[in-house]
N, C-alpha and C positions, 0 to 999 in steps of 0.2 A: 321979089327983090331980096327978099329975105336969105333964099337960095343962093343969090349971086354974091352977097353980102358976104355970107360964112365962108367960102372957097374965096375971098381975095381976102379977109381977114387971114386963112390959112397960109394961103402965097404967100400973105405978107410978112406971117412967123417965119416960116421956110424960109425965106431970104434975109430976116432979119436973124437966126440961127445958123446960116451959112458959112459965116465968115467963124464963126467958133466950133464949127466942125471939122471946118478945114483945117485949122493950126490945132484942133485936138488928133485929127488924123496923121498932121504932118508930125506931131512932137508922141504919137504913137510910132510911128515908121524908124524916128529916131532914136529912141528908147528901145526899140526892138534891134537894130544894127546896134546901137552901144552894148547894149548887153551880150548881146553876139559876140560881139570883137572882145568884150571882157574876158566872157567865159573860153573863147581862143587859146587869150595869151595866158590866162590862168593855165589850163591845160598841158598847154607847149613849156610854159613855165617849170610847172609841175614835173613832167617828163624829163626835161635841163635838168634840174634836183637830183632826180633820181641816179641818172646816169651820172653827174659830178661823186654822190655819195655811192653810187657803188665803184666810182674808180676810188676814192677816199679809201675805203674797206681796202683794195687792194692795193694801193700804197702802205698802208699800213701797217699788212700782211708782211708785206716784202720789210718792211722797216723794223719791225719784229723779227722779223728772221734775219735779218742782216745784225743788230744789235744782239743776238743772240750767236752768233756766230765769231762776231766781236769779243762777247766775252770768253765765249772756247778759248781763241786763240791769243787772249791776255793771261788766261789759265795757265795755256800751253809754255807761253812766253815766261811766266812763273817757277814754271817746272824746270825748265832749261835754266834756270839761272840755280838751280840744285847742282853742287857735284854728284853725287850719289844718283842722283836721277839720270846724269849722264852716262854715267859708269851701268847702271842697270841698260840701259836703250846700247850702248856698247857693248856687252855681252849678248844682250837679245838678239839687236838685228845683224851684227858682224863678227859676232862668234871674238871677240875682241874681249883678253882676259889680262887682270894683270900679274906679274911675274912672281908674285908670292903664292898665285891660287891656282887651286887645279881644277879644272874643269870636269866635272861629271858629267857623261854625256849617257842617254840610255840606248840600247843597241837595237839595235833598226830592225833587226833580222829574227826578235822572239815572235812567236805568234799575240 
């Protein structure tokens, strides 16, 4: 009896531990998909970031070069509001003299 005694004591653990294995299995199962799904969207996340800052970098780039280009041509807008800066771009690019000066030109044809 003694025999029979100890294996239905055991049964009787085993069934009386049943039910907390099962919801420690089911809230393993679920812990294991939560962290899954976490580490996902982290990842994909992660990835999103990357590609927004390396378009950032290249916005940037262009925004820098364009404000640099801006100020060239406030430079330029500067200059033009010189006479003397006029008169030299008139002589330079149009051979454009005026009537008091002579023109020096050097001759094309030395070696």
């Amino acid at each position: 009896m003694s025999k029979y005694a100890s294996q239905t004591s055991r049964s009787q653990q085993s069934t009386k531990y049943a039910g907390g294995r099962r919801r420690l299995v089911i809230w393993m199962c679920f812990m294991i998909f939560f962290l899954g799904w976490a580490g996902y969207t982290l990842m994909n996340q992660r990835s999103q970031i990357a590609d927004i800052n390396m378009e950032l970098v290249k916005k940037e780039r262009t925004q820098a070069e364009s404000d640099q280009s801006v100020l060239q041509l406030e430079y330029e807008v500067n200059r033009l509001q010189d006479p003397e800066y006029i008169g030299q771009l008139a002589r330079k690019d149009y051979g454009l003299y005026r009537p008091e000066e002579t023109p020096i030109r050097p001759d094309v044809s030395s070696p």
